[in-house]
C-alpha positions as CSV (number, residue, x, y, z in Angstrom):
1,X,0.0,0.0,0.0
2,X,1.9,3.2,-1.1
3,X,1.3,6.4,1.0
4,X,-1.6,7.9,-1.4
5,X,-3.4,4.9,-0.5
6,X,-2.7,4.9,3.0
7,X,-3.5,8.5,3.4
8,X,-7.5,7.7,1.1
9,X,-8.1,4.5,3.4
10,X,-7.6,6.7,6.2
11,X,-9.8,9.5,5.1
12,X,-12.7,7.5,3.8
13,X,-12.4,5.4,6.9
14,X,-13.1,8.8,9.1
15,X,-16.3,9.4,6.4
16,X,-17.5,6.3,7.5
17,X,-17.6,6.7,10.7
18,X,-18.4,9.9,11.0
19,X,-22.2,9.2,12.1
20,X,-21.1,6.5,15.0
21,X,-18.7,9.4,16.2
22,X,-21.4,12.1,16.4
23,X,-23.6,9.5,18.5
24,X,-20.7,8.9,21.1
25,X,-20.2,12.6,20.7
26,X,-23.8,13.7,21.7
27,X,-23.6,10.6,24.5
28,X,-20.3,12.3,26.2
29,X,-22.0,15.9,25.9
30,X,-25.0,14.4,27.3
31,X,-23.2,14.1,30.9
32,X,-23.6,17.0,33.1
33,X,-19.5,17.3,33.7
34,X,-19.1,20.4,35.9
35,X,-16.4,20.8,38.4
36,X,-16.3,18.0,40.7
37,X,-18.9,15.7,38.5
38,X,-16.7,14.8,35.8
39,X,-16.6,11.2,37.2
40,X,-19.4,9.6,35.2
41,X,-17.5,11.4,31.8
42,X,-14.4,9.8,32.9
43,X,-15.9,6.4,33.4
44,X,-16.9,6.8,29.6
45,X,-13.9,7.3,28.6
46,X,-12.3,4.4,30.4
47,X,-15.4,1.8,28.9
48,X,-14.6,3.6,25.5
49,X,-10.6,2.9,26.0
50,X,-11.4,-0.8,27.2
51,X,-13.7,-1.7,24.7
52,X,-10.7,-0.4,21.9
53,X,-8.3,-2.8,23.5
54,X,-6.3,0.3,25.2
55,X,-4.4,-0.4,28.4
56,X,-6.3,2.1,31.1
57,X,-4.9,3.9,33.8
58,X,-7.9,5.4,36.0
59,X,-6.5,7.3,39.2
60,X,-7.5,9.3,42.0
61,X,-5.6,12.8,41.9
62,X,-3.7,13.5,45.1
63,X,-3.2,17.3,45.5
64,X,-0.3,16.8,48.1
65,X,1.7,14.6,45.0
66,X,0.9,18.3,42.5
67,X,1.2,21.2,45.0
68,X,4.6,21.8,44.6
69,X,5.6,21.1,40.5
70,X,5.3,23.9,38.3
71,X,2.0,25.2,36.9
72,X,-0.3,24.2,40.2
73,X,-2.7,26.1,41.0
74,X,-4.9,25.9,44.4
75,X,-8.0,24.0,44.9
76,X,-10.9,24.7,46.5
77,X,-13.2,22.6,46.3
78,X,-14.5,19.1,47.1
79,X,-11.5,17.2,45.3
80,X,-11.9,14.1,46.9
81,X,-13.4,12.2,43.6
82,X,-11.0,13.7,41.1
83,X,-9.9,11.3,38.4
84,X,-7.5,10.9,35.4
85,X,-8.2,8.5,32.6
86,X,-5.1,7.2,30.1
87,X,-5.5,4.8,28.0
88,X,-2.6,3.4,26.4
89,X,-1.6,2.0,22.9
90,X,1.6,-0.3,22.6
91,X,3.0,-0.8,19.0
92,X,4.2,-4.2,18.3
93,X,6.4,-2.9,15.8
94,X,8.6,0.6,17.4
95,X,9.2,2.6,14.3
96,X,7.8,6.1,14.8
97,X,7.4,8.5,17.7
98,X,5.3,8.5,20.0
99,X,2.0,10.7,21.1
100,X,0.0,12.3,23.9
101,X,-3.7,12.6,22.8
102,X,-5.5,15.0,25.3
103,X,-8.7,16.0,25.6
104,X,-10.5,17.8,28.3
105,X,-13.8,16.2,30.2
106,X,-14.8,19.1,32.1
107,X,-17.1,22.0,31.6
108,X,-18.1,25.2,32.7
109,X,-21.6,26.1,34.3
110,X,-24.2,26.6,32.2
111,X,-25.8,30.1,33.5
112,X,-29.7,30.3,33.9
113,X,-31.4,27.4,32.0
114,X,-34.1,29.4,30.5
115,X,-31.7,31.1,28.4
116,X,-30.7,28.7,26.0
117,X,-32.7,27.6,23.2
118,X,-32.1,23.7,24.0
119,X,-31.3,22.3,26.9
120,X,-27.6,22.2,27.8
121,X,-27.1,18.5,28.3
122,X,-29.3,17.5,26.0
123,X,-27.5,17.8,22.6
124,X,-29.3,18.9,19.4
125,X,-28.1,18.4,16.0
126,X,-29.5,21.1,13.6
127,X,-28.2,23.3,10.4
128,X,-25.0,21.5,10.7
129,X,-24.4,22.0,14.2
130,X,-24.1,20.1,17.4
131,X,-25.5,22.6,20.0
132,X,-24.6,21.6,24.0
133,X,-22.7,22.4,27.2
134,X,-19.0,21.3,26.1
135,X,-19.9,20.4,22.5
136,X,-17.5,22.7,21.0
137,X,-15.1,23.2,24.6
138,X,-14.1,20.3,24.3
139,X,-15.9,17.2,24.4
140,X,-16.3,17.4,20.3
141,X,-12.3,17.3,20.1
142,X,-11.7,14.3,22.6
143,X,-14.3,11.9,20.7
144,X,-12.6,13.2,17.2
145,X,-9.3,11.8,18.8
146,X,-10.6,9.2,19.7
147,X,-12.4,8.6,16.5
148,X,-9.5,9.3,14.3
149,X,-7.4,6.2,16.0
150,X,-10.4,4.1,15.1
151,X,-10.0,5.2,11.7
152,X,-6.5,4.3,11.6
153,X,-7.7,1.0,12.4
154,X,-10.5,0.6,10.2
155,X,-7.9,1.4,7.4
156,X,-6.5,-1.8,8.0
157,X,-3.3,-0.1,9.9
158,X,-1.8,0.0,13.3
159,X,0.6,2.8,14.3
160,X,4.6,1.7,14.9
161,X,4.8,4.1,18.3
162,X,3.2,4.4,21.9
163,X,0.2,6.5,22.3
164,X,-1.8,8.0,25.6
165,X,-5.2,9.0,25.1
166,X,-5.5,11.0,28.1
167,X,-8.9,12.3,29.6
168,X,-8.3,14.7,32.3
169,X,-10.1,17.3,34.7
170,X,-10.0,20.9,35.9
171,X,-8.5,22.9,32.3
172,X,-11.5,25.0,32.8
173,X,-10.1,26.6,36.6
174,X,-6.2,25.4,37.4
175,X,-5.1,22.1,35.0
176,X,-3.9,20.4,37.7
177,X,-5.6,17.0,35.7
178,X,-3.1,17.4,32.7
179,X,-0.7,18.2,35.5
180,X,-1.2,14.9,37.1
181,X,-0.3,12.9,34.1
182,X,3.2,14.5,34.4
183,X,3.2,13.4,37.5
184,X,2.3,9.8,37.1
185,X,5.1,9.9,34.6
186,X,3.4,10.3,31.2
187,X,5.8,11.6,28.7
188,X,5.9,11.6,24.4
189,X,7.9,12.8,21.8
190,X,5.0,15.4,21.0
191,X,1.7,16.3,22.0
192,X,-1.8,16.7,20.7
193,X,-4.8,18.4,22.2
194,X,-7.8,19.2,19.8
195,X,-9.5,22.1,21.3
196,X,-11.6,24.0,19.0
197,X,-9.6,26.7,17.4
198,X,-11.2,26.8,13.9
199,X,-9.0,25.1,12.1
200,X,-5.6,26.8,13.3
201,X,-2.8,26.4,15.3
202,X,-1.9,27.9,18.9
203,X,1.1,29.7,18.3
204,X,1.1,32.0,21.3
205,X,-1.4,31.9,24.5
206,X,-1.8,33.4,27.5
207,X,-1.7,32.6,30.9
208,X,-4.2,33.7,33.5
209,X,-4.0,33.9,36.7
210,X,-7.5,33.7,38.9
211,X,-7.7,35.4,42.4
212,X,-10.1,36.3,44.9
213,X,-10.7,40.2,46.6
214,X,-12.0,39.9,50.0
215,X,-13.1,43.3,50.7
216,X,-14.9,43.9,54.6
217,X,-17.2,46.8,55.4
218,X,-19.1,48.3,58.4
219,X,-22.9,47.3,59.1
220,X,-25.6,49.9,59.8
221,X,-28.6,50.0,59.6
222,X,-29.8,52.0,56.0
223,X,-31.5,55.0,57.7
224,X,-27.5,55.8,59.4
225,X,-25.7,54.1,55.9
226,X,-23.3,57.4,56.2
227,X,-22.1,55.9,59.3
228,X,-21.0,52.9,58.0
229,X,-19.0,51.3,55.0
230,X,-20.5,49.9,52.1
231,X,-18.3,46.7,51.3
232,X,-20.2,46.0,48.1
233,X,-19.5,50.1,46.1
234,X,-15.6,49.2,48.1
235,X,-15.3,46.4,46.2
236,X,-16.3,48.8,42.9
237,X,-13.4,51.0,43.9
238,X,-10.9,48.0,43.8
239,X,-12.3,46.6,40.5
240,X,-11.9,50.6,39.4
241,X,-8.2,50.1,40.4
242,X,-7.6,46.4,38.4
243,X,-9.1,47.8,35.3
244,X,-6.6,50.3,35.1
245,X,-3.6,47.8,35.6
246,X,-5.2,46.2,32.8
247,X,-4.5,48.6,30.8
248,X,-1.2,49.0,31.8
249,X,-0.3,45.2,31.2
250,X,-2.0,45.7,27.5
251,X,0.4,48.5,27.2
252,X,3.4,46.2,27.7
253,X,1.8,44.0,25.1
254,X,2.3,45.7,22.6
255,X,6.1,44.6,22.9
256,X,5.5,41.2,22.5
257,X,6.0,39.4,18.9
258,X,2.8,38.0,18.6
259,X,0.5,39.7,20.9
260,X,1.3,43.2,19.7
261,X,-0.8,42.7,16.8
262,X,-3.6,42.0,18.8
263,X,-5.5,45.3,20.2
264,X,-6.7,44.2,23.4
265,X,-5.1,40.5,24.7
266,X,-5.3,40.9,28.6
267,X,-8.8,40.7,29.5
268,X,-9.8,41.6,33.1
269,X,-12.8,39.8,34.4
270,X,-14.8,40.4,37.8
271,X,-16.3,37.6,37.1
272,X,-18.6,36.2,40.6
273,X,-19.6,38.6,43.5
274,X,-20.8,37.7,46.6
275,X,-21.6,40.1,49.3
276,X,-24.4,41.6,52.0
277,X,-26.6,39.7,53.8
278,X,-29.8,42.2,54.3
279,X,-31.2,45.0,51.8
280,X,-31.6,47.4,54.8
281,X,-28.3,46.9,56.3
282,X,-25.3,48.3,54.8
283,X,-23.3,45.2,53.5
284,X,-19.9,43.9,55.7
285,X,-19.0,41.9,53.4
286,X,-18.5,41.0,49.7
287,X,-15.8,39.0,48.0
288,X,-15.4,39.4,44.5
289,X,-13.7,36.2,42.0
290,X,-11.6,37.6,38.9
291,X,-9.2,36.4,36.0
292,X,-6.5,38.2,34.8
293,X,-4.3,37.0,31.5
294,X,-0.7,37.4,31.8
295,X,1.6,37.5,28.2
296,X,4.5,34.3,27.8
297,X,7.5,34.8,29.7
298,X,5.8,37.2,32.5
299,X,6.3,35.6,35.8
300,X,3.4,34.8,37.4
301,X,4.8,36.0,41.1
302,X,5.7,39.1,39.6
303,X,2.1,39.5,38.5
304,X,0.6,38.5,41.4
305,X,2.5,40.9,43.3
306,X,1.5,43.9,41.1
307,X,-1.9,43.3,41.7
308,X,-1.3,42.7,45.4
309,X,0.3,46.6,45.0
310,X,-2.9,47.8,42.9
311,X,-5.0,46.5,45.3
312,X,-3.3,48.2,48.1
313,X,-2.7,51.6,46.7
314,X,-6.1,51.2,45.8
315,X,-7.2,50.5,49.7
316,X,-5.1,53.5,50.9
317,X,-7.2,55.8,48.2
318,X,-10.6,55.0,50.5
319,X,-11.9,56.5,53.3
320,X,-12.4,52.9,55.1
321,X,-10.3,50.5,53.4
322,X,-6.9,52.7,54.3
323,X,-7.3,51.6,57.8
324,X,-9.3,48.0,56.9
325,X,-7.4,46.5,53.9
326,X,-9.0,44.0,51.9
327,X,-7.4,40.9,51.4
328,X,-6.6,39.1,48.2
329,X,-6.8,35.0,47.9
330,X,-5.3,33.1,44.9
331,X,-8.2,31.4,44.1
332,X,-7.7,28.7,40.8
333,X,-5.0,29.3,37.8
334,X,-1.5,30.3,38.5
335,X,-0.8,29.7,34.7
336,X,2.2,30.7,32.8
337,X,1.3,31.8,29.1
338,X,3.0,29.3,26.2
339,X,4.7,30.1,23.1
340,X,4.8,27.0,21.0
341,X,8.8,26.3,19.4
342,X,11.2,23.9,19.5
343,X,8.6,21.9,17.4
344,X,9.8,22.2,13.6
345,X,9.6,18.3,13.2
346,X,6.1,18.1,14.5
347,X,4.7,21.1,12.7
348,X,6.3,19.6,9.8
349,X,4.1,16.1,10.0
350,X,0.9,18.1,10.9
351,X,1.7,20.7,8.0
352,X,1.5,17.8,5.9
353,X,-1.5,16.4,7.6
354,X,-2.8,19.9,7.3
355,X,-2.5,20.4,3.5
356,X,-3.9,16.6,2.6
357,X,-7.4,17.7,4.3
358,X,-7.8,21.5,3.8
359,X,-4.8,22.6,1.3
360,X,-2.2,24.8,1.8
361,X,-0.6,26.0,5.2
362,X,-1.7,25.9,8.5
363,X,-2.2,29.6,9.6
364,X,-1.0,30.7,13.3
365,X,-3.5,31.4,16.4
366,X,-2.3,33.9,18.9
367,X,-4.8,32.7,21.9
368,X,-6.1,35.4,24.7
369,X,-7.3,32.3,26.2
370,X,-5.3,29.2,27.9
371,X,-5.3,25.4,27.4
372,X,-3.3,22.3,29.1
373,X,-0.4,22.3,26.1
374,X,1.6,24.9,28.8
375,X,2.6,22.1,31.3
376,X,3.9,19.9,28.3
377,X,5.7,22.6,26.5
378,X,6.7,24.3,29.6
379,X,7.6,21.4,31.7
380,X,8.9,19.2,30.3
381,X,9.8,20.8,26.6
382,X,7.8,18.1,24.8
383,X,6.5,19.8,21.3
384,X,2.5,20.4,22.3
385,X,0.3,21.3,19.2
386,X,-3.3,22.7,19.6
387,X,-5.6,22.4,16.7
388,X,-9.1,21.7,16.3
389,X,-12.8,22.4,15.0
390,X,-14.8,25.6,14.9
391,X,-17.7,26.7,16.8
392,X,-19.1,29.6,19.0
393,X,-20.4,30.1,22.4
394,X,-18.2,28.3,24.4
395,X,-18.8,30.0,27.9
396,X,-22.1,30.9,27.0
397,X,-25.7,30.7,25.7
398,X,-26.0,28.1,22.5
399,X,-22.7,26.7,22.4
400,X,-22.0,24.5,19.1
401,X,-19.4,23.0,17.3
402,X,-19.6,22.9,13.5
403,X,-20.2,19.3,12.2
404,X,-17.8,19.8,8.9
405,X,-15.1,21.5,10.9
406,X,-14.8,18.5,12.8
407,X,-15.0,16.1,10.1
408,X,-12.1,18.0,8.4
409,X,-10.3,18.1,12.1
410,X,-10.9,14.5,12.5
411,X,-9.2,13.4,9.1
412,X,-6.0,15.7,9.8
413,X,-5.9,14.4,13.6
414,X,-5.8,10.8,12.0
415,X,-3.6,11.9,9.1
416,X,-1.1,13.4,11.7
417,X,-1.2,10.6,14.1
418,X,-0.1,8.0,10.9
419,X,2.8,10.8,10.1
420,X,4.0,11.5,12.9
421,X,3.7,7.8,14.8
422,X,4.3,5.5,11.9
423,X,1.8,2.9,10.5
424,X,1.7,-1.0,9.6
425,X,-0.7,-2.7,7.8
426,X,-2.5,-4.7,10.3
C-alpha cells in the first residue's frame, strides 16, 4: 500500500464513521460534567478505552503529589473524587514516535437554564451543528481523537509508536488533571490536544491567573448608611483600580511578537460577587472572584505581586479600606502563558497532515485564552500542538461545534497521528 493509498483509506475510513462518532459525541455531551462531576464522563472514557483494546490507567488525583511542580494552581473545592483517565496503545512494531492525545472532560456552568434555546445536556443536531454544554469546549475534540485512532484501524493499519489517550479534569479553573499525568510519569515525543480553534494552530497563548478580593465593610442600619462602610461600592473601587492595571499590562503588550498585533489581549474579568446579607443593612461583606491573562515569559509571582500593589494603593485611596485593607486570595490558575517552538519536526508532520485535508498551510492562532499544552511545553519541553474544529459560544448561551469542521479536524488528527507515529498494515 503506497502512501496515497494509505493516506484515502484513512480519510474515507473517518467518512465512514463519522455518524457513529457524532452519536458517542452527543452521548459524552450528554453528561452534566461540571467541576467536581466529571466522574461519570471519565468512566466513559475508560469503557470507550477498554472496549478499543487500550491499556487504562484510572486514578484518583492527590493534590499533596501536585502542590509543589510547576503550573499548580490551588483548589478549592471538594476534590476528593478527582480522576484521570489514560488509556494506552503499545505498537508491536517501534518505528515512529510517540504521542500524547488530550482532551479535556470538564465543563463550565451553564448560566440560567431558561436562556438557552435547547437544553444544555441534551444535545441537538441542527443546520450542521451540534448545539450543548462542552460540544464545541471540548468534548467534540476528545471523541474526534478518539475517533480518528479508530480510523486508523478501520484502514486496515496500526501505528509503529506508543500513544496516551489521556482524559483529564480541571483545564476550565487550574489544570492540575493534565498536570497529574506528568506526574504519574506520562511523557511523548510530541503532543496533541484538539480544542476547538477553527482550524488553526496555537502559536502564542496566555496565561491567567484567577484570584479572589476579599473586601470587609461596616454594618448599619440603611436610615444611618453614612455611618457605615458599604463593602459592596468598596469592592467597585478596587475593580476601578484592576481595570486600570489592565490597561497598563496591555500596554506592555504591545512589545510582544505575537500579541502586539492583537488590540486588546489581557482581559480583566470580575467575574462572581458575593456580598451583603440584608437589603436594609449596609453590607460587611463581599468578595469578589476575577481572571486576569498574563503574556508568555511574565512571571506569574511578579504579576501577582503587582496586583497585590494595585489593590493596596487602591485601599489606601478609600476613606475605610486605608485603615481595613482587603485581602486578596489566589483562588484557581496560576498559569504561565506558552509560546509554542522547538517543534519544527512536528509542525512539519501536521503541516503535511494539514495540506492533505484542507490545502495549503496551516495559519498561526495567537490565543487570549489558555489550554493544558503549557505544562507539556513548559515542563517538560515536549512539542505540544493545539488544533481543532470551529464553533461559538463556548462560555455561553448556545454553544456548538460545526459538524464539517470537525470532520475536516478529525481526518487531519488521523492523518497526523499515521505521520507522525508511523503505520503498519495490520
Amino acid at each position: 500500500m503506497n502512501a496515497i493509498d494509505t493516506k484515502q483509506k484513512i480519510l474515507d475510513a473517518v467518512d465512514a464513521g463519522f455518524d457513529a462518532q457524532l452519536a458517542t459525541t452527543r452521548d459524552f455531551v450528554a453528561i452534566p460534567s461540571t467541576r467536581g462531576a466529571e466522574g461519570p464522563c471519565q468512566d466513559m472514557i475508560g469503557d470507550l478505552l477498554r472496549q478499543r483494546g487500550y491499556e487504562v490507567d484510572d486514578w484518583h488525583i492527590d493534590v499533596d503529589d501536585l502542590k509543589d511542580l510547576r503550573g499548580f494552581g490551588p483548589i478549592e473545592h471538594d476534590f476528593s473524587k478527582a480522576r484521570t483517565v489514560v488509556g494506552t496503545y503499545r505498537p508491536s512494531t517501534n518505528a515512529g514516535r510517540s504521542l500524547i492525545l488530550q482532551g479535556h472532560c470538564d465543563v463550565v456552568p451553564t448560566g440560567p437554564l431558561e436562556m438557552w434555546e435547547t437544553p444544555p445536556f441534551s444535545p441537538v443536531i441542527k443546520d450542521g451543528k451540534m448545539y450543548g454544554r462542552g460540544a464545541c469546549d471540548m468534548k467534540s475534540g476528545t471523541i474526534g481523537a478518539l475517533y480518528a485512532l479508530d480510523a486508523i484501524k478501520a484502514a486496515g493499519l496500526k501505528p509503529t509508536a506508543r500513544i496516551h489517550f489521556q482524559s483529564v479534569i480541571e483545564e476550565e479553573s487550574t489544570g492540575v488533571g493534565a498536570l497529574s499525568t506528568l506526574q504519574r510519569g506520562y511523557r511523548a515525543d510530541a503532543c496533541l490536544i484538539p480544542e476547538p480553534t477553527s482550524g488553526k494552530m496555537v502559536r502564542s497563548q496566555v496565561g491567567v491567573i484567577w484570584f479572589r478580593l476579599k473586601v470587609r465593610g461596616h454594618p448599619v442600619h440603611v436610615f444611618e448608611a453614612g455611618s457605615g462602610a458599604n463593602a459592596i461600592t468598596a469592592a467597585y473601587h478596587l475593580i476601578e483600580a484592576l481595570q486600570k492595571l489592565e490597561i497598563e499590562w496591555n500596554e506592555r503588550a504591545k512589545s510582544d511578537r505575537y500579541f502586539k498585533a492583537l488590540t486588546h489581549p489581557i482581559n480583566f474579568n470580575p467575574g462572581i460577587i458575593k456580598g451583603g446579607d440584608w437589603a436594609s443593612s449596609v453590607p460587611a461583606w463581599c468578595d469578589v472572584d476575577c481572571r486576569i491573562a498574563i503574556l508568555p515569559g511574565w512571571s506569574v509571582a511578579d504579576c501577582q505581586a503587582e496586583i497585590r500593589s494595585c489593590v493596596s494603593a487602591a485601599a489606601r485611596d478609600h476613606r475605610f479600606l486605608s485603615n481595613n485593607p482587603p485581602e486578596v486570595e489566589w483562588s484557581g490558575f496560576l498559569s504561565e502563558g506558552y509560546e509554542l517552538k522547538d517543534s519544527a519536526e512536528a509542525e512539519a508532520a501536521f503541516g503535511k497532515a494539514f495540506a492533505a485535508v484542507y490545502g495549503g498551510a496551516v495559519q498561526d492562532l495567537v490565543f487570549t485564552a489558555l489550554t493544558d499544552t503549557r505544562f507539556y511545553g513548559l515542563n517538560y519541553n515536549i512539542p505540544s500542538l493545539c488544533f481543532g474544529a470551529s464553533g461559538a459560544a463556548m462560555h455561553g448561551f448556545n454553544e456548538y461545534v460545526d459538524l464539517d469542521s470537525l470532520r475536516k479536524s478529525t481526518k487531519a488528527t488521523a492523518l497526523f497521528i499515521a505521520e507522525w507515529c508511523g503505520v503498519e498494515k495490520v
